[in-house]
C-alpha positions, 0 to 999 in steps of 0.5 A: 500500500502506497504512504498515501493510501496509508494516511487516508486509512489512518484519518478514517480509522474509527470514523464514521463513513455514510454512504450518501444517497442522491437525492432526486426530484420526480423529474429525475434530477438532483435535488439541491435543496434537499442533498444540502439538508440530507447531508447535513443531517448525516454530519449532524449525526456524526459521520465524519466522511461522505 
């Protein structure tokens, strides 16, 4: 494993990792407002990556 990869896997040991849905509008698009809120609920909840 290269030393970059080995700093990244330090950072994250024993963090929280949400894996992030997208958000979408009826329409099939993103939904800007929403992924903002649903985002920051996921960090309110204690993830520390996305």
């Amino acid at each position: 494993m290269d030393v970059s990869a080995q700093n990244l896997r330090d950072r994250l040991r024993g963090t929280l990792i949400a894996a992030a849905a997208t958000p979408m509008t009826e329409s099939g698009e993103v939904d800007p407002a929403v992924v903002a809120r649903y985002l920051a609920g996921l960090v309110a909840d204690g993830a520390g990556a996305l």
